[in-house]
C-alpha positions in Angstrom: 24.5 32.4 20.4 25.4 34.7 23.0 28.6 33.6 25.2 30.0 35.1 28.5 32.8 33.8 30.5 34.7 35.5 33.2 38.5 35.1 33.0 41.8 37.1 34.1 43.8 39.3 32.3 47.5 39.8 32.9 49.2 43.2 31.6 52.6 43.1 31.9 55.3 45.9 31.3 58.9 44.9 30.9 61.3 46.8 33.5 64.4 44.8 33.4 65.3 43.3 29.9 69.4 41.4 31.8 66.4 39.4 34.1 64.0 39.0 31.3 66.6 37.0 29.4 67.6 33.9 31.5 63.8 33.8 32.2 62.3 33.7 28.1 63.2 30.1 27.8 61.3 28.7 30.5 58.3 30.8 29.2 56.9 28.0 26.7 56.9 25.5 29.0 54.6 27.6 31.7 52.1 28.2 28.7 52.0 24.6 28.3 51.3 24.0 31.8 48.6 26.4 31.6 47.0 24.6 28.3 47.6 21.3 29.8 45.3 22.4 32.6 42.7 24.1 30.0 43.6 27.4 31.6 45.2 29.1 28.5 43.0 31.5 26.3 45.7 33.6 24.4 48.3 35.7 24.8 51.1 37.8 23.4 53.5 40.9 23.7 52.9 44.0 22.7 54.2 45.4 19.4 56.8 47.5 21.0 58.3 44.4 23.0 57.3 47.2 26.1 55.7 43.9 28.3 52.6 41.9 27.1 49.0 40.4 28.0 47.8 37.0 29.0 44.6 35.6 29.1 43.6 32.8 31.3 40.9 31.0 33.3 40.8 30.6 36.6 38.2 29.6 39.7 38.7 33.2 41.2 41.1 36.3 41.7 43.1 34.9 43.9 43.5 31.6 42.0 44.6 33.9 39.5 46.9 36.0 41.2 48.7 32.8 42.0 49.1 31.1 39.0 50.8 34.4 37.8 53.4 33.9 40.4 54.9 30.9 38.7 55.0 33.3 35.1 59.0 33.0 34.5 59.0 37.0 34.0 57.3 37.6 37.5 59.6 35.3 39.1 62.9 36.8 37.8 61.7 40.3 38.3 61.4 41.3 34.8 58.1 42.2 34.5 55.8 44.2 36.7 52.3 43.0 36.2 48.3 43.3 36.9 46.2 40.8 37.3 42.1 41.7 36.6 39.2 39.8 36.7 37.8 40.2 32.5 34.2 39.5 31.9 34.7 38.6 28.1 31.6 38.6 25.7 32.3 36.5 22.6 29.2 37.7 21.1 29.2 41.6 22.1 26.1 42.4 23.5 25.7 45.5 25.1 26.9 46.2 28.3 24.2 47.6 30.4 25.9 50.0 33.6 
């Protein structure tokens, strides 16, 4: 079965590790908010600790763009960030352009 969903993607890259710190701890507890409101796919930093990636759900862009504003990282500054709409294909098929 073929299954397409459009979601967000947040890319982050860490630029200030002294505003990262006081801002890690209150990370878990924004993930649970996004799971508590089934809007958590995955995410995770990158191998390098340069930044990270999230994926969520949301109704639109701008939905999306907002919930981002209440990531602990963006908040504090330590992180700049991208927000893009993802159209994710759990079953690749082909992309036709």
């Amino acid at each position: 079965m073929k299954t397409k969903e459009r979601m967000y993607v947040m890319t982050a890259k860490l630029v200030n590790m002294l505003k990262a710190v006081p801002a890690a701890p209150q990370y878990p507890a924004w993930i649970e908010r996004l799971k508590s409101e089934g809007k958590f796919v995955a995410a995770g930093k990158w191998s390098d600790n340069s930044g990270g990636m999230l994926i969520f759900r949301a109704e639109s862009l701008e939905e999306a763009v907002d919930l981002v504003k209440d990531d602990p990282l963006v908040k504090n500054q330590a992180v700049q960030h991208e927000v893009k709409e993802w159209d994710a294909n759990f079953d690749f098929e082909p992309i036709e352009y």
